[in-house]
Each structure stands twice: as C-alpha cells, then as structure tokens.
C-alpha positions in Angstrom: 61.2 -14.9 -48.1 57.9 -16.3 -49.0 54.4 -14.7 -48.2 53.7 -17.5 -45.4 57.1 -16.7 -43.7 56.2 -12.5 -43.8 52.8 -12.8 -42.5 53.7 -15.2 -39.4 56.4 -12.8 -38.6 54.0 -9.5 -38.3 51.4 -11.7 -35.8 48.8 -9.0 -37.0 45.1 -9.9 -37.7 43.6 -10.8 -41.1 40.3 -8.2 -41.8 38.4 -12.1 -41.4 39.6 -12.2 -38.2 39.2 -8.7 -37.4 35.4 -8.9 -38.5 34.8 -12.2 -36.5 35.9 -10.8 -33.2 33.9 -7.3 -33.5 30.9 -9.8 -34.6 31.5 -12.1 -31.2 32.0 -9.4 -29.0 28.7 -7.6 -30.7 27.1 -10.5 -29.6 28.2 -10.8 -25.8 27.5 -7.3 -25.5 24.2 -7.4 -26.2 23.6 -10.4 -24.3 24.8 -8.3 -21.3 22.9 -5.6 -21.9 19.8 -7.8 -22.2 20.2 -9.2 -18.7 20.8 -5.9 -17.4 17.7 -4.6 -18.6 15.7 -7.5 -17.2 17.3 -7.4 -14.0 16.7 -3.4 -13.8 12.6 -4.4 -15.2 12.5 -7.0 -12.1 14.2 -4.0 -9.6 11.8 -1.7 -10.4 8.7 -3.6 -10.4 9.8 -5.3 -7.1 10.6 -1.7 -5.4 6.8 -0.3 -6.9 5.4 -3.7 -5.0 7.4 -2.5 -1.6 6.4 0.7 -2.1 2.5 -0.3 -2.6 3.1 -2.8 0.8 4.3 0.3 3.3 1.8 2.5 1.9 -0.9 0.2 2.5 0.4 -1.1 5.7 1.0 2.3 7.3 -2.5 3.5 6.8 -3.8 -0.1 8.6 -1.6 0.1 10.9 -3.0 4.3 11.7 -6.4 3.2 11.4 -6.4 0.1 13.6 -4.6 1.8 16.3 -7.1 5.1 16.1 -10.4 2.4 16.2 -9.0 0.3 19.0 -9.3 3.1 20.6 -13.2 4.6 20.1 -14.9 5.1 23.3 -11.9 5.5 25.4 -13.5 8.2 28.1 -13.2 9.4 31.6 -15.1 7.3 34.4 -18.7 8.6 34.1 -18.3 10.5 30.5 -21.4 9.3 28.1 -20.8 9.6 24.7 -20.8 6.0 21.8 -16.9 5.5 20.5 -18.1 5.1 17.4 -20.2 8.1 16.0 -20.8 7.3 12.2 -20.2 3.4 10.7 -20.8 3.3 6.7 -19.2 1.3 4.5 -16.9 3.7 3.4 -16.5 5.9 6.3 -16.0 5.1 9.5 -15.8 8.3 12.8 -14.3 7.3 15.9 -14.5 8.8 19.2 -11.7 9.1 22.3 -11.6 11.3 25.0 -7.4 10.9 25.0 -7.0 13.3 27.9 -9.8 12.7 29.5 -11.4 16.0 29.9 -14.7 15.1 29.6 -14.9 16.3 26.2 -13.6 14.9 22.3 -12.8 18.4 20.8 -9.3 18.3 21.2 -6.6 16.9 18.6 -7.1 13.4 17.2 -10.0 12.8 19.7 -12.6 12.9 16.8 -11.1 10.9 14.1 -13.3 10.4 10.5 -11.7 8.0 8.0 -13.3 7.9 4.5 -12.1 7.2 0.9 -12.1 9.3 -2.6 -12.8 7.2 -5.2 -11.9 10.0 -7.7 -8.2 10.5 -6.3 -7.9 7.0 -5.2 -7.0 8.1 -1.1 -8.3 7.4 2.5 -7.9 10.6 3.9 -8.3 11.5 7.6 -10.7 14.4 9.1 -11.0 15.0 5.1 -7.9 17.2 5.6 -6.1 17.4 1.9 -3.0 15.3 2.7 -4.3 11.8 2.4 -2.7 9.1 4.5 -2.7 6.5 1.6 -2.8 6.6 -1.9 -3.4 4.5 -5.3 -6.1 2.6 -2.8 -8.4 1.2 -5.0 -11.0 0.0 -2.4 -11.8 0.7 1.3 -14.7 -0.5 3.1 -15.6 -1.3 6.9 -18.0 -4.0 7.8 -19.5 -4.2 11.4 -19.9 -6.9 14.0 -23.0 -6.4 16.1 -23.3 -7.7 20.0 -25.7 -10.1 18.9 -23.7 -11.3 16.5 -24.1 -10.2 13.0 -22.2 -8.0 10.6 -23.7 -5.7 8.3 -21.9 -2.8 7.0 -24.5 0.0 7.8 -25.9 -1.0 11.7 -29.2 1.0 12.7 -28.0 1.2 16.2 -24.4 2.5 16.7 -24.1 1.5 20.4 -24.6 -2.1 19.0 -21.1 -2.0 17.6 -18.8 -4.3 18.8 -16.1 -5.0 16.1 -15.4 -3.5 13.1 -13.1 -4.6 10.0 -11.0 -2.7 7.5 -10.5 -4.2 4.4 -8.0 -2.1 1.7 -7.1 -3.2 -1.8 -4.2 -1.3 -2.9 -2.5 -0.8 -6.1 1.2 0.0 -7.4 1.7 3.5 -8.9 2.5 2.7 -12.2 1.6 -0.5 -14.1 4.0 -3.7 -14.5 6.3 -3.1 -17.6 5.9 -6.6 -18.5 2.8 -7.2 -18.4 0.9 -3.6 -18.3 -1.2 -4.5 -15.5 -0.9 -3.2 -12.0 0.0 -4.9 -9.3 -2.6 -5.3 -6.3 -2.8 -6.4 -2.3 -5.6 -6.3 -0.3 -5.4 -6.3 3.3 -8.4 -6.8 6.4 -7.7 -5.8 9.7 -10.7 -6.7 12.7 -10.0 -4.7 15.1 -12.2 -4.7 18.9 -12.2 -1.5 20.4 -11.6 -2.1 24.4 -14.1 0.3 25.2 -17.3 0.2 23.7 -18.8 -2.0 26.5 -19.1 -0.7 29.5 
C-alpha cells in the first residue's frame, strides 16, 4: 500500500489545511464581532438621543401647560398671571381653586435655569425637572406687538416663548461630540386679558 492509498483512507486533515480553516474562521469571527460592535455603538447613541428627546420634551410639555395657565383667578380676584418675566426665569401665577388667593400648591410656579448644573428647576426646589439643558430662555410678546425678553410693564404680556437647547448625557462615541436639540414652545395664556 502506497502513501497516496493510506492517507485517502484516514480522511483526516493535513496541519495546511488545519491552519487554513482556523485562519478563515479567525477572519469571519472578527468580521462579526466588528458589526456587533457597530451596531451596539449605533444602539447606544440612538437610546442617549431618545433619552435627551423625553427629557426635553417633558419639561416643555410641564412648562407650557403651567404658563397657559398664569392669571387663571376667581371672577373679581386682581392679581397679573405673570409676576416676574426675565430671560431666564419666568414666575407664573394661578388661583387653581379659586380661593381668592395663589398660596396654595402649584398656584405660584417660578421656572429658572442653573447654568452650573445644567437644569431648569421649578420653585428652585433641588430635584430639577430637566437636566443636561444647555440653554433656556423666554422671550415676551407685548399687546402692542413687540417681543423683548425683559418687558417694563408685566400686565403688557401677552405671549410668551420657551426656547430649550438640550444635550445627550454623554458624548457620541464616534465622533466625541454631543448630541443637541433645541425646542421653542409660544404659548398664550387664556387669561391674562380680561
């Protein structure tokens, strides 16, 4: 029996061929794992953006809701919905149970913004309602027309607008930058004009 005749009876592999495949499979392994890790980059950077969306969203959404309703009184109460208007901090006004007075809960509402802890907080309480916010500002419509982001005559107010640039918690892998949305909201109390 020749050499040729033993070695096609065995149907083993040479150490060539043994070699070749570990090399190949090497090869579509780390091609896997490549993907994988690019696809788990592009989950986590997508799930930061959502994250950044709800938190910014949530806080408009709490803020418009709490403006629309400055001024909101009892027939015959006297008192201007919106009590301070700066560019950073805004303090509405709402008698919700109409009892003549706004000293009770959530009837005296101040929204403002720390620049040092990036948050808009609410009645400067320590839980903010929004964070990584980068920039918040309100801007004022007068009745005669005009916006200006510090009125001399509160009563004036008519309209006022949120704008709120948010950023992602952490910065994109890829490109070390973080992510940013801005949102503006004009909201119209309903009862601010008698």
């Amino acid at each position: 029996m020749n050499f040729s005749e033993l070695r096609s009876t065995n149907g083993g592999f040479t150490l060539m061929e043994l070699l070749a495949g570990i090399l190949i499979s090497g090869i579509v392994l780390t091609g896997i794992y490549s993907v994988f890790i690019s696809q788990q980059r592009a989950f986590s950077a997508q799930e930061r953006v959502a994250e950044m969306n709800q938190n910014i969203r949530a806080a408009m959404d709490l803020m418009t809701r709490e403006i629309r309703l400055a001024g909101y009184r009892a027939p015959g109460a006297t008192f201007n919905g919106i009590a301070t208007a700066q560019p950073r901090v805004i303090q509405v006004l709402a008698d919700l149970n109409q009892d003549g007075d706004t000293a009770d809960t959530n009837e005296n509402v101040t929204y403002g913004y720390n620049t040092n802890t990036l948050q808009i907080w609410r009645n400067a309480v320590t839980l903010p309602i929004a964070e990584n916010i980068t920039n918040l500002g309100f801007s004022y419509t007068l009745a005669n027309g005009t916006t200006t982001s510090n009125p001399a005559n509160l009563a004036d107010i008519r309209m006022a607008t949120i704008t709120i640039t948010a950023r992602t918690a952490y910065p994109d892998p890829n490109t070390g930058q973080f992510r940013t949305i801005t949102l503006a909201s004009t909201v119209t109390p309903r009862n601010l004009v008698d």
